[in-house]
C-alpha positions as CSV (number, residue, x, y, z in Angstrom):
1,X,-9.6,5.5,22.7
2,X,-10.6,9.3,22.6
3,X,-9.9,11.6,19.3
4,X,-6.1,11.9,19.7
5,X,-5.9,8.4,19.5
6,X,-7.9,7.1,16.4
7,X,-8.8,8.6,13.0
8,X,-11.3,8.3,10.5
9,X,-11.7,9.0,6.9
10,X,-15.3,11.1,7.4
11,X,-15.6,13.9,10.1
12,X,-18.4,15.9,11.3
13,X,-22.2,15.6,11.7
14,X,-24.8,14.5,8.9
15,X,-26.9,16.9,7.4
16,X,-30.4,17.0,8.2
17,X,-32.2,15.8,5.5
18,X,-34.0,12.6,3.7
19,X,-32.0,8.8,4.3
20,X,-31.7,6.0,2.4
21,X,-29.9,3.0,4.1
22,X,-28.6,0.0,2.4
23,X,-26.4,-3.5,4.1
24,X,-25.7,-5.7,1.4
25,X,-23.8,-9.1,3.3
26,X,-23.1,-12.8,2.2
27,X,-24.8,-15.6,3.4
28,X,-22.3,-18.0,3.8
29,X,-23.6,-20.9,4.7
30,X,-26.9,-20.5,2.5
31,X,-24.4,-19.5,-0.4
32,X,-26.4,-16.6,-1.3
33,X,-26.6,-12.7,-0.9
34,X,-29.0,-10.7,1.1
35,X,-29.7,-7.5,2.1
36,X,-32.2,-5.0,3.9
37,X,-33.3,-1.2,2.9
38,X,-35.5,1.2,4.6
39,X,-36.0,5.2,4.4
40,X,-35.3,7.8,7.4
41,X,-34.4,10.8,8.7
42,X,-31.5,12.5,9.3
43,X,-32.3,14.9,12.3
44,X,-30.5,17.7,13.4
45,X,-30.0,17.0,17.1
46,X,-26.4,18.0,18.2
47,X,-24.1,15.2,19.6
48,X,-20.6,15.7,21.0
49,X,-18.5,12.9,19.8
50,X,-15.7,12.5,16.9
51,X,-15.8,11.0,13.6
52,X,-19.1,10.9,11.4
53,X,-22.0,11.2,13.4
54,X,-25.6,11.7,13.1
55,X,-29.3,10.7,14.8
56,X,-31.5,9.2,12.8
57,X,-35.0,8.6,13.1
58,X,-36.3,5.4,11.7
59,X,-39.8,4.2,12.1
60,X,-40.3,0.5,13.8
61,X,-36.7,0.9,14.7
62,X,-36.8,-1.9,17.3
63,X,-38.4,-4.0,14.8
64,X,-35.7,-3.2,12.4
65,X,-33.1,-4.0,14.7
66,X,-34.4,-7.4,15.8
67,X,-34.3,-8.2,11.8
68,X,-30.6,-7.0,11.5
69,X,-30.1,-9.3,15.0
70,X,-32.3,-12.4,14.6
71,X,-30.6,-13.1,10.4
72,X,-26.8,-12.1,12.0
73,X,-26.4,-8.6,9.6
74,X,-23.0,-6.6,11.0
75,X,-24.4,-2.7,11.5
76,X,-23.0,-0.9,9.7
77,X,-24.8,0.3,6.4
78,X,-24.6,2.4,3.0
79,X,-26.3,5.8,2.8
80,X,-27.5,8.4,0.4
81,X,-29.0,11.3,1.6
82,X,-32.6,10.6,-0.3
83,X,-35.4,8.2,-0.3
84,X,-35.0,5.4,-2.7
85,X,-35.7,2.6,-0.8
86,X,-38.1,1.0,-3.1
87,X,-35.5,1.5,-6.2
88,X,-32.8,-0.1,-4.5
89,X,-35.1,-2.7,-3.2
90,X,-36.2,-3.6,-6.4
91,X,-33.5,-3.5,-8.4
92,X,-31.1,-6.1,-5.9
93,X,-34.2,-8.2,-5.8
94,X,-35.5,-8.1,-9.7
95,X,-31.9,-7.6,-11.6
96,X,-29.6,-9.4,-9.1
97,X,-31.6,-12.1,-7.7
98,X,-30.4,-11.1,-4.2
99,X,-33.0,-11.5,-0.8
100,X,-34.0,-8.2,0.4
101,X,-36.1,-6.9,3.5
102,X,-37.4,-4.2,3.1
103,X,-37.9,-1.9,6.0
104,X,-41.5,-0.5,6.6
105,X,-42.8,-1.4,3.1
């Protein structure tokens, strides 16, 4: 569609730094909520695109990414620029009950 046609409500590139990345998503037809978390990187290769953008490094990314495809996630996820994985892991699975992977625990 190109920039002059679309807009977005973040511009620019991430900051290199720490990642913390969250998808919370409904089960349907289990009638439950689930989620994964994992830690990366935010690198600080240059891209030329639109929008918000970043690379991201993520260890056992293709294992990752046949978890999101194999239980049916959508992509796109929740970040904070940190690592807190094992905080947000624990407190969806111990204070809300919800099922969570958790990326290269």
């Amino acid at each position: 569609m190109g920039k002059a046609n679309s807009f977005g409500t973040v511009v620019g590139s991430l900051k290199a730094g720490p990642l913390t990345y969250c998808r919370v998503s409904t089960d349907d037809y289990a009638g439950k909520i689930r989620a994964y978390c994992g830690e990366g990187e935010i690198t600080s290769d240059r891209l030329q695109t639109f929008g918000g953008y970043g690379v991201v490094k993520i260890a056992a990314l293709q294992a990752l990414l046949q978890h999101i495809c194999r239980q049916g996630y959508e992509h796109h996820v929740a970040v904070n620029r940190s690592h807190y994985g094992r905080a947000v892991v624990d407190a969806l699975a111990n204070y809300k009950g919800w099922e969570v992977y958790h990326h290269g625990a």
